[in-house]
PLY file of the C-alpha trace (Angstrom):
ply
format ascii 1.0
element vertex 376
property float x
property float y
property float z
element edge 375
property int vertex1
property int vertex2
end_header
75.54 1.88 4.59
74.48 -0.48 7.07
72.87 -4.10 6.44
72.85 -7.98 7.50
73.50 -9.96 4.69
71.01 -13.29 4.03
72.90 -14.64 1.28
75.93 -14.31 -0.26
76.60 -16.32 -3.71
79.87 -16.13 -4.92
80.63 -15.19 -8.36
82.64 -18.84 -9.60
79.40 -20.62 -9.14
77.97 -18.53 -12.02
74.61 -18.24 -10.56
72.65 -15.18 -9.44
70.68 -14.03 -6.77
66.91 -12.42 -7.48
63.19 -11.76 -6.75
63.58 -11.27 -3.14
60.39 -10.93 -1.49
59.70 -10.34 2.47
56.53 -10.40 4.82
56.13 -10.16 8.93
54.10 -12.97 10.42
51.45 -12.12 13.19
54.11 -13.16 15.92
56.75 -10.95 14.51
58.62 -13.92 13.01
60.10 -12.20 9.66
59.93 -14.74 6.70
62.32 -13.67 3.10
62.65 -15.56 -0.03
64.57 -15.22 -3.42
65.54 -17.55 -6.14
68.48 -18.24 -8.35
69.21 -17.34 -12.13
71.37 -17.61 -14.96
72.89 -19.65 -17.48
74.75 -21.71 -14.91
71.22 -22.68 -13.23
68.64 -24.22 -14.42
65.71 -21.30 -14.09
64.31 -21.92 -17.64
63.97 -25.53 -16.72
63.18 -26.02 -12.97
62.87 -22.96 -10.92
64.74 -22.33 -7.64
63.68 -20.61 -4.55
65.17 -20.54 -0.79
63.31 -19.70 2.39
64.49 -17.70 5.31
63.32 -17.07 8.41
64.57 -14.83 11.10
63.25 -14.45 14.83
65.45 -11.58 15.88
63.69 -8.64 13.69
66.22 -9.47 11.12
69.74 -9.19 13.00
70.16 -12.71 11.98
68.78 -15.13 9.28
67.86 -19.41 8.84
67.67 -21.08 5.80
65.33 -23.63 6.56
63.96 -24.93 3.31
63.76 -24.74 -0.39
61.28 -24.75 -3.00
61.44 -26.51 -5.95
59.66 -25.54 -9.27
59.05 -21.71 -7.77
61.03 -18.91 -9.75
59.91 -14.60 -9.84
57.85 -15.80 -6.21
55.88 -13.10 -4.09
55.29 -14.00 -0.74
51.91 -12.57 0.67
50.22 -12.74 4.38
46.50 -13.67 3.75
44.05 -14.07 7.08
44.45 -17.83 6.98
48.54 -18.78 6.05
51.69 -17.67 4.18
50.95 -17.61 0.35
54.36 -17.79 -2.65
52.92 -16.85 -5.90
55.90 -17.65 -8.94
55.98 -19.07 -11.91
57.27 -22.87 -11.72
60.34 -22.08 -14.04
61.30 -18.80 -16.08
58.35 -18.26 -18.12
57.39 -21.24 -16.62
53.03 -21.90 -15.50
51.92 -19.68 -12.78
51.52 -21.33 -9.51
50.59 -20.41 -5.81
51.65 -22.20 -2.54
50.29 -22.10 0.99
52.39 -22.65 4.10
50.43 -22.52 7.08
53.90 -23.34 9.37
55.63 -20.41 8.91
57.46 -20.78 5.31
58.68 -24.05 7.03
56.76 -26.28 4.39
54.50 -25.83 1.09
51.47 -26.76 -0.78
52.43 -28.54 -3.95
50.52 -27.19 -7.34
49.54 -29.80 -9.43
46.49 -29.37 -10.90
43.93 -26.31 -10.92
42.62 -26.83 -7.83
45.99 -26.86 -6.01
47.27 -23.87 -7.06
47.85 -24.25 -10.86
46.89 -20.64 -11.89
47.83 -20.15 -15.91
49.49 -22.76 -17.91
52.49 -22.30 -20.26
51.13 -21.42 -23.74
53.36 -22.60 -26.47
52.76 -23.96 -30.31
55.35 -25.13 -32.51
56.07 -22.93 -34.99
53.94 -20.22 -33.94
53.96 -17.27 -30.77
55.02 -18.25 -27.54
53.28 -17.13 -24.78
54.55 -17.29 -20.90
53.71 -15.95 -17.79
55.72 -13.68 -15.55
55.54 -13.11 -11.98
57.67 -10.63 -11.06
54.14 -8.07 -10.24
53.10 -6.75 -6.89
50.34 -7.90 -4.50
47.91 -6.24 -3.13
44.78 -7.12 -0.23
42.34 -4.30 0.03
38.54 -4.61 -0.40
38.27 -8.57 0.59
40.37 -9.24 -2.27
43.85 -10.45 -3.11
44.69 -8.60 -6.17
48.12 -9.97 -8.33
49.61 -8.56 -11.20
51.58 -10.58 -13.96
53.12 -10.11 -17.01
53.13 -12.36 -20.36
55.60 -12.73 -22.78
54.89 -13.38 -26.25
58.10 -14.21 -28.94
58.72 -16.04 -31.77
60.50 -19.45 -31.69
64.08 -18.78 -31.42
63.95 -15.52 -30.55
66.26 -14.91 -27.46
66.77 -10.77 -27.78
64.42 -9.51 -24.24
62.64 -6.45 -25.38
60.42 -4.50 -23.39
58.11 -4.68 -26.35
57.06 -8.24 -26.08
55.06 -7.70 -22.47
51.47 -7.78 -21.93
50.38 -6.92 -18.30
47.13 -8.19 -16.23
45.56 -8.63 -13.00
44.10 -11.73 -11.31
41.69 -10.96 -8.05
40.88 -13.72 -5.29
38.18 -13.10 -2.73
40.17 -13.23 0.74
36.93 -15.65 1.35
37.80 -18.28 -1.17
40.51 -20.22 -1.21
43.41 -18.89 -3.84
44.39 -22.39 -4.81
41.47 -22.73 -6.84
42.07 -21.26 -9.69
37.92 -20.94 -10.52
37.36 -18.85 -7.56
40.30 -16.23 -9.68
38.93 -13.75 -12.01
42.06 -12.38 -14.42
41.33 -9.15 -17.01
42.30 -8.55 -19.86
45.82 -8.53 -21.15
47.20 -5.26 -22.24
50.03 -4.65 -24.36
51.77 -1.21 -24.94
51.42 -0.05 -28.32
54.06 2.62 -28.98
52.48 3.72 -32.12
49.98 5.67 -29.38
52.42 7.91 -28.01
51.63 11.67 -27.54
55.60 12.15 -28.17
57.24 9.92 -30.76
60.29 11.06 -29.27
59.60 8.74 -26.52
59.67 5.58 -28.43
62.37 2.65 -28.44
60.45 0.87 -31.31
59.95 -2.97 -29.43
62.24 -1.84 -26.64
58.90 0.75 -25.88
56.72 -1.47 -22.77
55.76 -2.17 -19.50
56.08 -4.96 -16.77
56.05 -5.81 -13.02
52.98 -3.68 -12.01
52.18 -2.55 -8.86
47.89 -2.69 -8.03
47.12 -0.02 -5.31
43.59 1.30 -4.25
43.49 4.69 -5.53
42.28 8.03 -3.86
38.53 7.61 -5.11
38.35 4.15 -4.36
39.29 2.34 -7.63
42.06 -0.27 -8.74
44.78 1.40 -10.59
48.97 -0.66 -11.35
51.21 1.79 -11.65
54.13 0.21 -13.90
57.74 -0.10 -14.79
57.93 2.11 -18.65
60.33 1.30 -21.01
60.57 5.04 -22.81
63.55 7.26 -24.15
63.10 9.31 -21.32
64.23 7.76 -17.55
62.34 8.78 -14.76
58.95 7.77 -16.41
56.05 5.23 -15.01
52.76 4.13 -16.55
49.23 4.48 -15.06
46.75 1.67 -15.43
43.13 1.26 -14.58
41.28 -1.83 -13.72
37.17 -1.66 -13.86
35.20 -2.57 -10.43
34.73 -6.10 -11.73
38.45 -6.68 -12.17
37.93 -7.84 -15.92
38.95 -4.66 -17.58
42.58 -3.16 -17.72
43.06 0.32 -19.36
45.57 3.03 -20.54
45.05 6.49 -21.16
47.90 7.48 -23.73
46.97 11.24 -23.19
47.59 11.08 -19.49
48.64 7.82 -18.75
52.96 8.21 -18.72
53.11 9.91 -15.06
56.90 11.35 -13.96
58.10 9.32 -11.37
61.64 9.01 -9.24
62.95 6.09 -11.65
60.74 4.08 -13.40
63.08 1.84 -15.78
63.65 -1.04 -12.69
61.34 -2.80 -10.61
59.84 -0.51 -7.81
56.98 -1.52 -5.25
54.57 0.71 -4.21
52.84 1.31 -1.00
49.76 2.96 0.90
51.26 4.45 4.06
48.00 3.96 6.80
49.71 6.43 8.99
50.19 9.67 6.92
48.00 8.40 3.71
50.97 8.44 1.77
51.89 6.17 -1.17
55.66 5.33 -0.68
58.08 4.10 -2.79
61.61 2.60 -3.16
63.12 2.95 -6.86
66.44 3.85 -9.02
66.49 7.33 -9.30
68.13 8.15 -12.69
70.49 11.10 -11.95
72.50 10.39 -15.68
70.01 10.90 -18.94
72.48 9.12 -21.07
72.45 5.98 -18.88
68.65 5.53 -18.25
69.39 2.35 -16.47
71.60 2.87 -13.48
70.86 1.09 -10.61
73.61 2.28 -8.02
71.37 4.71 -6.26
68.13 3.80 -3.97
65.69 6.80 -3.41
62.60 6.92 -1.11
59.95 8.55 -2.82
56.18 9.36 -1.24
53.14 10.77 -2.97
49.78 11.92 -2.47
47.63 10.76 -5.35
49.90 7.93 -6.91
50.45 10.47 -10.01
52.49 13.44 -8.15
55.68 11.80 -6.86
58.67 13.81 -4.34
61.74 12.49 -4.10
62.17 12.23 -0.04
65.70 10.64 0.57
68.25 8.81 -1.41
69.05 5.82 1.55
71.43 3.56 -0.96
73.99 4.89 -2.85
77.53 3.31 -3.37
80.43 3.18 -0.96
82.90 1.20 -2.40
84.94 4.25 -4.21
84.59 3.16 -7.24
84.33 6.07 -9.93
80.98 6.97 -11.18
81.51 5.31 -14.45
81.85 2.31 -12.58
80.07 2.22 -9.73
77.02 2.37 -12.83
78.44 -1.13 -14.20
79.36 -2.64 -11.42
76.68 -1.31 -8.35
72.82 -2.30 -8.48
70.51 -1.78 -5.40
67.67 -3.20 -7.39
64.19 -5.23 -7.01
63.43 -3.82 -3.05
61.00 -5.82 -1.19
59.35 -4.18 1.92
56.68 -3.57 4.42
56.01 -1.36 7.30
56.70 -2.34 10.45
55.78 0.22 13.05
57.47 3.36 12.59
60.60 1.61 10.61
60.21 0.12 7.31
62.11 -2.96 6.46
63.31 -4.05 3.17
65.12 -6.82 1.53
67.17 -5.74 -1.77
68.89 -8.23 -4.68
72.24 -6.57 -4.33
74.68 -6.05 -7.22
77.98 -5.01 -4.85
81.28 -5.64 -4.17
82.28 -8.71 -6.51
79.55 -8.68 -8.92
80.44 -9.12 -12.70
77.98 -6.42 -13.15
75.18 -4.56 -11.49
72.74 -6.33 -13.01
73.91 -9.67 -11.70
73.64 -9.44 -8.17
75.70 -11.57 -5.64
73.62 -10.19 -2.60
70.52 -11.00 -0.75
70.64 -8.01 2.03
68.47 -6.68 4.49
67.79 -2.94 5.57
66.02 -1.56 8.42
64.63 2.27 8.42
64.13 3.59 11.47
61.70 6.25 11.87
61.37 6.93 8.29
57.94 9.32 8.65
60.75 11.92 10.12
61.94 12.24 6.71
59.07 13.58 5.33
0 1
1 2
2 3
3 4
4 5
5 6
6 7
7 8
8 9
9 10
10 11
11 12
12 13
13 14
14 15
15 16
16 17
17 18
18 19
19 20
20 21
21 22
22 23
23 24
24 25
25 26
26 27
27 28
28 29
29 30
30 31
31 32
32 33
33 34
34 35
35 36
36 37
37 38
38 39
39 40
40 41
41 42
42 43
43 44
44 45
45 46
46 47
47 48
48 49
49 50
50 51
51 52
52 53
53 54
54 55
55 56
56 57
57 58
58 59
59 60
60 61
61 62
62 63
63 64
64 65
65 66
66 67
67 68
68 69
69 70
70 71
71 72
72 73
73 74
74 75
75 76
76 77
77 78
78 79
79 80
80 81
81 82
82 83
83 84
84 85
85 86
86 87
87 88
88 89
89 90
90 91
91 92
92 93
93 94
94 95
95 96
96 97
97 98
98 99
99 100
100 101
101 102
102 103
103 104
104 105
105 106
106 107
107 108
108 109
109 110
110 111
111 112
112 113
113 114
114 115
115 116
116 117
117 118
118 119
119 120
120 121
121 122
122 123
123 124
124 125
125 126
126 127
127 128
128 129
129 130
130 131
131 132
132 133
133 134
134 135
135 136
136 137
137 138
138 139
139 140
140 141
141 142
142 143
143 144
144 145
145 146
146 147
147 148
148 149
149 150
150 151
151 152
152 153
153 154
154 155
155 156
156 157
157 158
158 159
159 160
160 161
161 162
162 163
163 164
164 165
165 166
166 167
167 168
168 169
169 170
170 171
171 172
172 173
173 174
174 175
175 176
176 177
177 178
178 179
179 180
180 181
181 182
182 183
183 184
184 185
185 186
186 187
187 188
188 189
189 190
190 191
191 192
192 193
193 194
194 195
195 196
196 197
197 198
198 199
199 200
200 201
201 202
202 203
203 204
204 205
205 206
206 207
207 208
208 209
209 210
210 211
211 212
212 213
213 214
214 215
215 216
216 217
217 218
218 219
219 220
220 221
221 222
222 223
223 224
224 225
225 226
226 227
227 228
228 229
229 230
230 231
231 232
232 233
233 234
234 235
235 236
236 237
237 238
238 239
239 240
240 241
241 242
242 243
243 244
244 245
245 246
246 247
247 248
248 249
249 250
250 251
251 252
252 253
253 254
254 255
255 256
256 257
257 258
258 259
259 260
260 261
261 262
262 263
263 264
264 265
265 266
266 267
267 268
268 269
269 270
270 271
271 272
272 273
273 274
274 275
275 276
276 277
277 278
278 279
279 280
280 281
281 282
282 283
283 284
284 285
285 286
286 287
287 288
288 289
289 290
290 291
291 292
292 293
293 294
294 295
295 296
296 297
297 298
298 299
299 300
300 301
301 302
302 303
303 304
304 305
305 306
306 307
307 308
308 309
309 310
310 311
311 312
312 313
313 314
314 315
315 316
316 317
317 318
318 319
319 320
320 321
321 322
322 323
323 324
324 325
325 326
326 327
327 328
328 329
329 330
330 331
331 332
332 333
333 334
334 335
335 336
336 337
337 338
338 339
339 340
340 341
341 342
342 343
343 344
344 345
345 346
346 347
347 348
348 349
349 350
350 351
351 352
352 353
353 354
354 355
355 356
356 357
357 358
358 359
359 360
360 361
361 362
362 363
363 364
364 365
365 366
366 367
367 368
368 369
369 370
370 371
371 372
372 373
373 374
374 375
């Protein structure tokens, strides 16, 4: 397995690397970010992100700046600059920046018309409510299309569960400026009620939900996300529908949990303009017992965003450790890519080779496939 590493974090600083997120500038210039988490850093007060930028196609990366207040961030390429969507801390507001240098430097949010999207919600004594950035992007139509998620627990609460997720879409006209938070139109958030399932089988009580959607145009010209599932069965997605006007988010629980080549981890979904193809990278779950293994990458394609063919496995582990293992210890997780001629390129959070566990990855890597469409 062959890639150049951006960052390496090792594992006595007691900080994580995540959220990486990649885009290709108009003069080939290749910009990556990701941020830093865990109980060492100070994500639930003051996010963390670094920017790199690389002018060799990615044989070799440059720090060159960091952004303060920006954790879960999405970098996406709009007509006029370089756009970071994040939240400003975990579960923080929801902000966007715009660079129009390269990633070199950012917009600051600080009001509505800046690029303050949503605002923490929070009581005392009551629900909590906080907004989560981790979704895909999307530009089709003359729109920029996000999705989010939002978190509602109780005060004191600290167990994650799937369960507590509601999901939603904002959509910017590519015409307006996205920093204005007026010219945004958000739907409805939707919450998955496990009560609704065809198959109570499939439940896992609160640990039954979604998150971290992915908004693609669909065969017949609509708006569908196409979600991570939380379900007793692994290799499961959801299908969502969003109305023309972009207010209305929907789930058919008769036809809405679609098989899919993992399901349980974040995956990001793409419209291939060269075959027509909706591609994939995700954690194919070859164990039913562990539905959340992450030590195996699989490129996946379809034709209608429901079907879905497993193409080619192109990260798997090589450090020899036994299977048992290589499932606690190995995570190719959270892949961020584009297209890029007849190679894809992808950057991956990387659980390998030191980590305490696959889930907390040590590894910022990036991955070039050439001439992927051969696989097909």
């Amino acid at each position: 397995m062959r890639y150049v590493e951006v960052k390496y974090q090792p594992e006595r600083s007691r900080a994580c690397l995540g959220s990486p997120s990649l885009v290709k500038l108009d003069d080939g210039e290749l910009v990556a970010t990701h941020d830093y988490w865990g109980i060492y850093t100070l994500e639930g007060d003051c996010g963390l992100s670094s920017v790199y930028r690389s002018e060799d196609e990615g044989a070799t990366w440059e720090n060159v700046t960091h952004i303060i207040g920006a954790q879960w961030g999405t970098l996406v390429k709009l007509p006029d600059a370089l756009y970071h969507i994040s939240s400003t801390r975990e579960y923080g507001d929801m902000v966007i920046r715009r660079s129009t240098d390269g990633g070199f430097t950012w917009s600051l949010p600080r009001d509505e018309k800046t690029g303050l999207l949503m605002r923490n919600e929070s009581r005392e004594g009551g629900t909590r409510y906080r907004f989560e950035c981790g979704g895909g992007t999307l530009v089709h139509g003359g729109y920029l299309y996000k999705s989010y998620d939002k978190y509602a627990f109780d005060p004191g609460e600290s167990a994650w569960e799937a369960g507590n997720f509601g999901t939603g879409i904002g959509r910017v006209p590519l015409d307006k400026d996205p920093l204005d938070v007026s010219n945004w139109t958000f739907s409805n958030i939707l919450t998955f009620d496990a009560s609704k399932l065809t198959d109570p089988k499939l439940s896992l009580g609160n640990g039954t939900g979604w998150l971290e959607g992915n908004p693609l145009p669909t065969p017949d010209g609509k708006i569908a996300s196409v979600m991570r599932i939380h379900v007793a069965k692994p290799n499961m997605a959801a299908y969502l529908t969003l109305s023309d006007d972009a207010k209305v988010f929907s789930f058919d629980y008769e036809t809405g949990l679609i098989d899919f080549i993992g399901g349980h981890s974040r995956f990001y979904i793409q419209l291939d303009p060269v075959t027509g193809l909706y591609v994939t990278f995700s954690n194919f779950i070859t164990d039913e017992p562990v539905p959340t293994n992450r030590n195996l990458l699989s490129l996946a394609v379809s034709e209608d965003l429901r079907h879905w063919r497993r193409v080619k496995d192109v990260m798997r582990d090589e450090s020899g450790l036994p299977p048992a293992l290589s499932r606690q210890l190995t995570g190719f997780q959270y892949p961020a890519w584009q297209f890029d001629g007849d190679d894809i390129i992808l950057l991956c959070r990387m659980g390998y080779r030191g980590s305490v566990n696959f889930h907390d990855s040590n590894r910022i890597t990036f991955h070039r496939f050439k001439g992927w469409r051969s696989w097909l």
